[in-house]
N, C-alpha and C positions, 0 to 999 in steps of 0.2 A: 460645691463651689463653681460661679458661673466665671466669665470672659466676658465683659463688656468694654466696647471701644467707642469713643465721640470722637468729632471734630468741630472743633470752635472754630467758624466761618467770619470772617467779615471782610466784603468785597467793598473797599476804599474808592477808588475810582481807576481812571485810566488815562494818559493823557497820550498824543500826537502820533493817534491811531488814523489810518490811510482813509482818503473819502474815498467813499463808495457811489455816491450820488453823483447825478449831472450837476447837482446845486455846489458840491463840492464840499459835501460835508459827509455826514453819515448819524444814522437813529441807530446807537450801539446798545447791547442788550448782553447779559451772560447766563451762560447754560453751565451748573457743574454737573458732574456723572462723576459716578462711584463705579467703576468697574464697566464703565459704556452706559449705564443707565442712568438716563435724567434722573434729578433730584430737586435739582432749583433752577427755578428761571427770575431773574431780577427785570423789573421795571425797565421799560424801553426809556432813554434821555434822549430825545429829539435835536435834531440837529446841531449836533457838536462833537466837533473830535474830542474833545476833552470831558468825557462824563465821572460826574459824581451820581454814585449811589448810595453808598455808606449803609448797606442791610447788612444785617449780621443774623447767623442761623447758627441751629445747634444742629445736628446728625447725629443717630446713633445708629451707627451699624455696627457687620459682625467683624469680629476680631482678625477675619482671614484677608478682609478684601487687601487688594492690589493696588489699586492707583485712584488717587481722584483728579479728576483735569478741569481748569477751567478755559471754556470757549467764549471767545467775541464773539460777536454776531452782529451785522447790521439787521435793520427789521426793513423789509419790502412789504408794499401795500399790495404790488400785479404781481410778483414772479417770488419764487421762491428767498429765504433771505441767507442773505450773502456770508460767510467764514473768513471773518479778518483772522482769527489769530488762537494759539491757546498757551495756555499756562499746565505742566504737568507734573504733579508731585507724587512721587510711588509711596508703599504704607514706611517703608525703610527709611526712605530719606527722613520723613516725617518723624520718626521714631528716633533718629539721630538730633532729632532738634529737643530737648527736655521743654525750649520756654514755646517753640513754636518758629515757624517763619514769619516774618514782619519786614515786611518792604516790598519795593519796585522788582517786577520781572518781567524780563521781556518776552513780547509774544513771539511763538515760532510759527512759521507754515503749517497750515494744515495742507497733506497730503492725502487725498484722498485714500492711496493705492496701499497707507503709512497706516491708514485705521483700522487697524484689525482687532476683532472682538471673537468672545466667545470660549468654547471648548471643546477637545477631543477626546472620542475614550480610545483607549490602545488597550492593549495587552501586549507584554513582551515577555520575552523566554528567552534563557540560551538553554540549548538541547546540545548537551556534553557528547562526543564523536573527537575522532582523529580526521586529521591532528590537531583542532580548534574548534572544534565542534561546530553547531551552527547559530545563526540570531534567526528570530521569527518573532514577525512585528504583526501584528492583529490588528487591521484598523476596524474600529466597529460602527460607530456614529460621532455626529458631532453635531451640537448644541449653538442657537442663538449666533448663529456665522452673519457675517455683516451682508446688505443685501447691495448685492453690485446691479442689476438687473431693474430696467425698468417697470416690471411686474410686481419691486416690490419682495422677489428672493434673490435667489442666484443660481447657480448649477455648479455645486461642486462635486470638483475631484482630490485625490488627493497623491501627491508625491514622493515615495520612500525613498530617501538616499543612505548609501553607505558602502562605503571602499570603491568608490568610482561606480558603481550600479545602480540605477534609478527604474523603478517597479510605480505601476500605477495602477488604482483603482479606476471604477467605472463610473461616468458622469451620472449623476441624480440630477434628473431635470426641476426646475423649478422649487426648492426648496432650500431652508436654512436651517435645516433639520432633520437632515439626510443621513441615511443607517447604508452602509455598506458590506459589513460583514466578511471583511476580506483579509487573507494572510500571504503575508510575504517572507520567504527565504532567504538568507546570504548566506553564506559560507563566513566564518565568524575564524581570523586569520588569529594565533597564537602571539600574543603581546601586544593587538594592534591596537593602535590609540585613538583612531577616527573615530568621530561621534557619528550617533545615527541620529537622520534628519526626515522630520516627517512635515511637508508642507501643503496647505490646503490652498486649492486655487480656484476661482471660478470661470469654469469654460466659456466662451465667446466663439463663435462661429467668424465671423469676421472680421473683429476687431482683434485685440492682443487680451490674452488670460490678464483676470485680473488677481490680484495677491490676498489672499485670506487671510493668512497669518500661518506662524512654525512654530515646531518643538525643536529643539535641539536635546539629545538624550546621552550622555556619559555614556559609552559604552562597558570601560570599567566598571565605573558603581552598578552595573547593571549584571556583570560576570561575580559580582561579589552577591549580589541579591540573588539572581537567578531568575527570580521571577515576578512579575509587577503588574498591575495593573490598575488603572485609575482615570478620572479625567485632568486633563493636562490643559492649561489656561495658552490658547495662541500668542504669537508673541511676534509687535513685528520685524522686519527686516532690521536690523541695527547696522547692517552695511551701507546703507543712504543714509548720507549725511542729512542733516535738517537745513534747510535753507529760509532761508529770511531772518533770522533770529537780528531782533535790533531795530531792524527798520518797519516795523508793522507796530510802533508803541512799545507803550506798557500796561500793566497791570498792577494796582496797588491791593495790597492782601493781608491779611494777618489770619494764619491756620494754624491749630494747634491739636494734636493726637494728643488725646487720654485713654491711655489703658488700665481699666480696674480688673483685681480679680476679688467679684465680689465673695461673701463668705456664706453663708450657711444663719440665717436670724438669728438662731441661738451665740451666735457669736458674739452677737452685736448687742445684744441684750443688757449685760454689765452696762456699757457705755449707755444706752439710750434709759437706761433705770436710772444713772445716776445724773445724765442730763435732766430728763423728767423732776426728778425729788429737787434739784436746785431751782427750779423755775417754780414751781409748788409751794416752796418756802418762801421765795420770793427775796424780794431784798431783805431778809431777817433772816433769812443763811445763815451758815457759819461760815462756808466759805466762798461764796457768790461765783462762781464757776463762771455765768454769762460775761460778768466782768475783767477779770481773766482772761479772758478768751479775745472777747475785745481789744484789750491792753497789748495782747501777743500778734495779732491781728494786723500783716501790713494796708497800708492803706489801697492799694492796685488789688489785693486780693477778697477785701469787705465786702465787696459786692457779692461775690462769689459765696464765702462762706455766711453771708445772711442769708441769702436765698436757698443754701443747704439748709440750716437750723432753721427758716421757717415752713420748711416742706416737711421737716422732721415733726415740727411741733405741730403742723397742721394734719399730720395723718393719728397725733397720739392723740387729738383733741384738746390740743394746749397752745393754740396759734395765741387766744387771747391776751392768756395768760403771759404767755413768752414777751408778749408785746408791752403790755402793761409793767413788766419786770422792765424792759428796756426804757419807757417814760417815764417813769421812778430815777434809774439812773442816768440819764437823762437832764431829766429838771432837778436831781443834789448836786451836780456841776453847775447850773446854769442861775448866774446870780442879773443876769439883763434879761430883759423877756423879748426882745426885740432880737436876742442872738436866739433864741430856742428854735432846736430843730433847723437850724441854718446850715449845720456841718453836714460833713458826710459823714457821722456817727452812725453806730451798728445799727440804733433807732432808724435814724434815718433810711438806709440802703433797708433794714428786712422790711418797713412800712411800704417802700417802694416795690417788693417784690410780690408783699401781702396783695394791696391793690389788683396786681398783675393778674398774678394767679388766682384768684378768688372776684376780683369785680370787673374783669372782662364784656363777658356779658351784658353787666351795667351799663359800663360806657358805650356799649354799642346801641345800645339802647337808646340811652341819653343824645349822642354825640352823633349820632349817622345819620339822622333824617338832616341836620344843618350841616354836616358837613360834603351829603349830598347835593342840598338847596345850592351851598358855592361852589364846586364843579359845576355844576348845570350852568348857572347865569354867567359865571366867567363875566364878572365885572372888573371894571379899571376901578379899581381901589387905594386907594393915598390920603392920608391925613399932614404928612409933613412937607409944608411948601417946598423947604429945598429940593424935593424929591418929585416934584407935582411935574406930569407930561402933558403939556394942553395940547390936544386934537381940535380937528375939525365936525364939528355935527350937525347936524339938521336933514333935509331930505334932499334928494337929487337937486342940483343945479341952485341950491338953496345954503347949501353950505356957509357957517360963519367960525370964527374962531370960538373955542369953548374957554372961558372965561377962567383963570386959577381959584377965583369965587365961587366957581358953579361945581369946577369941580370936588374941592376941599367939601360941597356945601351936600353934593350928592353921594361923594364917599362915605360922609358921615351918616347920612339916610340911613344907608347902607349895612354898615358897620351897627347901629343903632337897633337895623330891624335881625339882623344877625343875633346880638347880645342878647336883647330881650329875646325873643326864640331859646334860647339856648336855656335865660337864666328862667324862664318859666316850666320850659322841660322838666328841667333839671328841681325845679319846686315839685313839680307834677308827680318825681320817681320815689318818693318816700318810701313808697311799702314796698316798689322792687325794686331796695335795697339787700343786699345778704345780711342775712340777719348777723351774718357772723363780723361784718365789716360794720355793723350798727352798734354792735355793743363794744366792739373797739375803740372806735369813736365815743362811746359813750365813757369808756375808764380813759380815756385820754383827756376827752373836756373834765371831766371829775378832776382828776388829777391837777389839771395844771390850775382849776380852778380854787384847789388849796392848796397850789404853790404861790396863786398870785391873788391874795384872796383880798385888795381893796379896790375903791372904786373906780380907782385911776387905771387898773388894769380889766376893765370888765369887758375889752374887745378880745385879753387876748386868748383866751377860751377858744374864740371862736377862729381868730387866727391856726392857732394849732391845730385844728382842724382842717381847716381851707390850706394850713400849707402844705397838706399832703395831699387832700383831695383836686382842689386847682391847681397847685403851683407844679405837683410835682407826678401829677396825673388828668388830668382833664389838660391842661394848656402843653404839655409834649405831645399827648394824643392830637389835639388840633395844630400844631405846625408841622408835624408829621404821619398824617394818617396812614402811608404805606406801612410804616414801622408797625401799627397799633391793628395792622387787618381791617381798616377804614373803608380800605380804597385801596385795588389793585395798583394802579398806577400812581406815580411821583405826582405830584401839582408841576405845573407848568408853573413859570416867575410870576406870571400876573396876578394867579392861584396863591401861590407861595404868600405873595406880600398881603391880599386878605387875607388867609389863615394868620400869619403871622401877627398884625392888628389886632384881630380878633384874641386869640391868645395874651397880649397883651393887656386887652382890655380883662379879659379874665382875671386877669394877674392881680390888676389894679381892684377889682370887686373880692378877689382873695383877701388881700392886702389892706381889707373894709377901707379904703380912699383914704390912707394915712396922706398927710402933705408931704413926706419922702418920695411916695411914690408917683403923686401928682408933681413933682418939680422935676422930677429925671427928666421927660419930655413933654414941656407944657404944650407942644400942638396936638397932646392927644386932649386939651378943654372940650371939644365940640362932642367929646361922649359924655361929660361931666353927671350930666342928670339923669342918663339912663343907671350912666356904674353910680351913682348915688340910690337911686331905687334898686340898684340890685345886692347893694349891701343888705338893706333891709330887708328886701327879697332872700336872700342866701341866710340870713341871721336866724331867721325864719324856720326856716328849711333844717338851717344845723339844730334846732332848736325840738322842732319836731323827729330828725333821724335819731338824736342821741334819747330821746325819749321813750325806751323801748323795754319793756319789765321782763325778767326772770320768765313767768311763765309763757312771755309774747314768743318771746326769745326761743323757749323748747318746742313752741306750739309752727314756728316758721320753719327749724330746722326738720322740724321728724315730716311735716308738708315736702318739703324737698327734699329731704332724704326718698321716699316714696315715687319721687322722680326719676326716672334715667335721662341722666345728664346728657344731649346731647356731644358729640362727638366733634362731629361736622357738618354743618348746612351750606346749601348753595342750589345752585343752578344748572342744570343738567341738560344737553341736547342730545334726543334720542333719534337715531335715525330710521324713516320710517316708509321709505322707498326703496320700493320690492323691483324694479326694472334698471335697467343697465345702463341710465342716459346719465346728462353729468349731474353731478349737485348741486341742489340751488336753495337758498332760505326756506322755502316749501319742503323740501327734503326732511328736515328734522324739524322736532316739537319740542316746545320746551318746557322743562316741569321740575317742580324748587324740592328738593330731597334732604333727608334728613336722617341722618343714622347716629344712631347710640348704642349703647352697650348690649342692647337688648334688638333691637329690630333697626332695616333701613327704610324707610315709608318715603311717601312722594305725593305732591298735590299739585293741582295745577298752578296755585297764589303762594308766595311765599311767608311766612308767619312772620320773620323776623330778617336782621341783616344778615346777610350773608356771603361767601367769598365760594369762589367755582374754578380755584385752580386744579390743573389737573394732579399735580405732584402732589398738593395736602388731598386730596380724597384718595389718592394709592396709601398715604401715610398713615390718613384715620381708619383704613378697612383694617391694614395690617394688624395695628394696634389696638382692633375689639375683637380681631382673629388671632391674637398671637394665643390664647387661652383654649383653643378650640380644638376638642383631641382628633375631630377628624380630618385637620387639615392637610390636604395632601402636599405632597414633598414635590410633584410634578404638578403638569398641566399639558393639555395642547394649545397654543399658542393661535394658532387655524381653528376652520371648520371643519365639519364632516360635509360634503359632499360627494351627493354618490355614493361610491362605496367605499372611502379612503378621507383619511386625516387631509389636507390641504397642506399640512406645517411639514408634515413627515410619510406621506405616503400610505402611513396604515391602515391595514384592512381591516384590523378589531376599535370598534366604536369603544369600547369599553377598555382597551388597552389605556396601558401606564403612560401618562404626560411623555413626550420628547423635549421639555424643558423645566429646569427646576422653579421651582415658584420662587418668588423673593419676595419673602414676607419679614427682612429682618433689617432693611434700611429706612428709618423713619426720621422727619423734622420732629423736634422737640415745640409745641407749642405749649401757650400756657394755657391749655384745657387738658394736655395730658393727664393720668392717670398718674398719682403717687406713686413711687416706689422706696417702698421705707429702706429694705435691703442698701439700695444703691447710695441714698442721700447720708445713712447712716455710713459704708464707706466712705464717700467723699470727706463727711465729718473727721475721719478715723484720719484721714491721709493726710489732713493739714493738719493735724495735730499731732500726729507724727513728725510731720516736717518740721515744728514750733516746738519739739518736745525739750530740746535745749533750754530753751528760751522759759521754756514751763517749769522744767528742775530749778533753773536761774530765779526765778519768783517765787517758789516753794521754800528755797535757802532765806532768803530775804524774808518772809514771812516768817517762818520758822527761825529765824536770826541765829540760823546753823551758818557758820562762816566754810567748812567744811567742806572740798567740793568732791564728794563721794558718791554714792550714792543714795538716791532718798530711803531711812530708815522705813520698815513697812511693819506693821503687823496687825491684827483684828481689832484692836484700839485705837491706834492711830487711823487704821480707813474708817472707821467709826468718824470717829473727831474728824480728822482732817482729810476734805471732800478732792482736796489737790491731790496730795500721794495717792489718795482711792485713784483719782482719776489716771494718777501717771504709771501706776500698777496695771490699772485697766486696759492701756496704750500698750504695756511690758505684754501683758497675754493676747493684745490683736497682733501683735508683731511676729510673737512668735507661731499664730495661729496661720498669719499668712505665707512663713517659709514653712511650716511643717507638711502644709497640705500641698499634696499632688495636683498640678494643674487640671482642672476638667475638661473633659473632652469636646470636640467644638461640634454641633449638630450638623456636620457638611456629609459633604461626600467620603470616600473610602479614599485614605491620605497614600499616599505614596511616598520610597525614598530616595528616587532618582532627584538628581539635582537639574536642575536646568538650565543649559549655558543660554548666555544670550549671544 
């Protein structure tokens, strides 16, 4: 049984945050850290106190961490960039919240002297003597100390207090991973209740020590133990109050802590067998299980539980099939063809997810050389008069006004050479399509093609196709590329209102050019004849994807099976100057990397699109190392120079890391790696929570009026696939209180408590 822990991130915006700027604004940007270590950094929003970002992130770290904080940040072009403000939620608070925190918070000061990071090892003892025998405090090293020093460390010492007596260790020059090896004495007074105080500071020769961070230690709990040793998380000063809180903004946020304890596969097996057999029988069940599920199913939470049951069904090799059960029920509700697949039914949201997680790729494919082409040109783009800004153009001293004709006449150029680009692409990607997203397509056109099987309906085949692939994946990826791994950065508003166009016009060629969609806003006419060739173009296209035989089908999948899937691509600067002057673009080379499950390789061109943040490539090492039996628990953080570590002074090259690795905090993207264990949990927990609600439908089916509990025996879970299921729920539940928590792969835990 493991311990896994997320946080569901989404960073709203922030409003009437302080200028930083001579202009009188501010380029605000946010950093979170899990425990002092970056993790996300959000899109810079350019000149406004008032930024919208609206990213949202998953995280899965380990179950022990401490805090996660959100930081402001202005972004400076010359000088470093500026700390408006943070937001700090420890793992407790979070843990006290079941739905999560949702709202406004104010940002507080950042103190510089207030950020203290890192760890120290101790050992403490009482050594029993009259008449109180003695304390002896063993400071040994400490870990990852914040770097106060312009070189980049610090020089720490460290300060033991206790019963009015203050004992110091000796300064470590230039490090933040300093071993000292030193023991201190007190005379340890009969009853006495003073806590022992060990604090780490960093020397300055002329200026004032700067504050590292403290332990406070129970001296009781410590005479009840005797004896302890472990590393201890700093902590800082809680006597300085925070100032600013209020006046430096806000921050808009929605966080939410999940803790699973996953089980053991074989646990989960019942449950994912009998999920499995009802998707196999399909809507000719006996008891249609997916349906059910649905039914119980609130709507704030479908998202969620789709995107569980299609990671489920996609690791068992049943995404298809799961899908096609969902279009079935689906189109037996759906008596307008014009309403289909319009809800946010469980169809809809796991289609949405299928896409994500399986045609990624695709769309970056399709979608990134054009949506490149509009960042670059940064054209003034407008199709609707009321909204038209006439400039002045022409060349120096020649200037005239630019006509609402010319312009309406040149957006539409525009917009036109965009679309076709886009819809020719997008014809051009047939064969790299996933085959597994082709034959989906292909039981969904089937489908709805003998649900709506006369003449009068022969576009809408091809609608229900386009309304997943355009409406509800190709046109959100082009009004928000940040979201979709497009493009690092937000669009600017000029950006914004092309893409957005653009997307609409999409819309309208999804939509094959019904006159609903053409009357919503008639001044989008001036695209009229491209989106009229592009229906027939896209008709096309759906026409050839859904056309894909059985043996096409095995013969694409075992081709990529055969493949290691990449991981992560991108862009790499390698630093390649060997002398001591400053930096400059010559300095480093750059060269487009590529790592998968199997090897990280690197060329000078890059093959494909790619993104170069620093955070996702710590995230995808981790996650093709987490399997890897030699990975060490340490590292050295420095070089070896000379004859000695840089980080820690040591004189063995081959000596154990002075910092622990962190290889257990990663982003969730959607190229991650399945994990059936965890989704099968997830599965188990909302069905847990629903299990009410699931007896309550059982009774009603069963037209047992009786509110007992449900009858069970080798007949009935035979028969009926609900009591199987709610028996099934009976033995996760009791599997999860009988088992002993698993132990967490950290350090050696200690039982001192820790005042703050």
């Amino acid at each position: 049984m493991a311990k896994r822990s997320s946080l569901s991130i989404r960073i709203v915006e922030g409003k009437n945050l302080p200028a930083k700027d001579i202009n009188g604004s501010s380029d605000p940007y946010c950093i979170v850290k899990v425990d002092n270590e970056p993790i996300i950094r959000t899109a810079t929003v350019w000149k406004t106190l008032c930024p919208f970002w609206g990213e949202e992130y998953q995280v899965h770290l380990p179950p022990t961490f401490y805090a996660v904080a959100f930081y402001v940040m202005d972004e400076d072009a010359l000088s470093r960039d500026d700390v408006i403000g943070k937001v700090c939620f420890t793992r407790d608070t979070l843990a006290s919240l079941p739905k999560g925190f949702t709202g406004w918070a104010h940002l507080a000061e950042v103190d510089p002297n207030e950020e203290v990071q890192g760890e120290i090892h101790l050992r403490l003892e009482v050594v029993p003597g009259t008449p109180g025998g003695r304390l002896r405090c063993s400071v040994l090293e400490a870990r990852d100390l914040a770097p106060k020093d312009r070189n980049g460390a610090s020089d720490p010492f460290v300060r033991v207090h206790y019963n009015g007596r203050t004992q110091e260790t000796t300064v470590v020059k230039k490090s933040c991973y300093p071993r000292w090896n030193e023991t201190f004495e007190f005379e340890l007074e009969e009853g006495a209740a003073e806590a022992l105080c060990i604090e780490a500071w960093d020397w300055d020769l002329v200026s004032r020590n700067d504050f590292l961070g403290k332990v406070v230690v129970s001296v009781q709990r410590l005479c009840a133990a005797r004896q302890e040793e472990g590393w201890f998380r700093l902590q800082p000063d809680q006597s300085k109050s925070q100032r600013g809180e209020g006046s430096l903004g806000s921050l808009q946020l929605e966080v939410r802590l999940q803790d699973e304890t996953v089980l053991p596969s074989r646990c989960y097996q019942p449950l994912v067998q009998l999920l499995c057999r009802e998707v196999k029988l399909g809507t000719q069940g006996p008891g249609q299980l997916i349906p059910i599920i649905e039914e119980t199913t609130s709507t704030d939470r479908r998202q969620e539980v789709a995107t569980n049951l299609l990671k489920l069904f996609l690791g068992q090799g049943l995404a298809k099939d799961f899908l096609d059960l969902l279009f079935q029920l689906e189109l037996g509700r759906t008596s307008e063809a014009n309403t289909l697949f319009r809800s946010n039914s469980l169809a809809s949201k796991s289609m949405e997810s299928f896409l994500k997680v399986v045609g990624m790729r695709y769309l970056h494919g399709v979608l990134g050389p054009i949506i490149d082409r509009v960042f670059e040109e940064k054209k003034y783009v407008e199709l609707d008069p009321s909204k038209v800004e006439v400039k002045d153009v022409g060349c120096s001293g020649l200037h005239r006004p630019q006509t609402e004709a010319e312009v309406l006449e040149q957006s539409a150029q525009t917009l036109r050479a965009h679309l076709g680009a886009l819809l020719s692409a997008l014809c051009r990607s047939v064969r790299a399509c996933p085959a597994v997203i082709r034959v989906t397509f292909r039981q969904l056109f089937r489908r709805v093609r003998e649900r709506f099987p006369s003449a009068q309906y022969e576009n809408v085949p091809f609608i229900a196709v386009t309304s997943f692939l355009c409406l509800r994946f190709f046109s959100p990826a082009i009004m928000s590329p940040k979201l979709f791994h497009l493009r690092e950065r937000h669009a600017d508003a000029r950006t914004s209102r092309t893409l957005l166009l653009l997307a609409k016009a999409v819309q309208n060629v999804g939509n094959m050019d019904t006159p609903v969609s053409r009357a919503k806003e008639a001044w989008m006419e001036p695209l009229q004849p491209t989106v009229r060739q592009g229906v027939a173009q896209l008709k096309d296209f759906i026409t050839k994807l859904v056309d894909i035989e059985e043996k096409e089908e095995l013969d694409l999948q075992r081709t990529l099976s055969l493949q290691a899937p990449p991981v992560k691509e991108g862009t790499l600067f390698i630093h390649r100057t060997k002398g001591k002057g400053p930096l400059t673009s010559s300095s480093f080379k750059k060269l487009h990397f590529s790592l998968t499950t199997e090897a990280l390789s690197f060329a000078k061109t890059p093959s494909s699109k790619c993104m170069n943040e620093l955070n996702q490539w710590l995230s995808a090492l981790r996650k093709v190392s987490v399997n890897n039996p030699g990975l060490l628990g340490a590292y050295h953080p420095g070089v070896f120079r000379g004859d000695k570590w840089s980080c820690c002074h040591q004189k063995d090259k081959t000596g154990r890391g002075c910092d622990k690795t962190r290889a257990r905090v990663t982003l969730q993207e959607w190229n991650d790696p399945l994990d059936q264990d965890l989704e099968a949990q997830l599965i188990c927990r909302h069905l847990l929570g629903v299990e009410d609600l699931l007896r309550e439908k059982h009774r009603e089916l069963s037209g047992d009026t009786e509110t007992g509990t449900v009858p069970m025996g080798p007949g009935a879970a035979t028969a009926d696939p609900l009591a199987q299921l709610l028996q099934v729920l009976q033995d996760l539940r009791g599997a999860h209180s009988s088992s002993p928590p698993g132990p967490c792969p950290s350090e050696p835990s200690h039982l001192l408590e820790l005042q703050t």
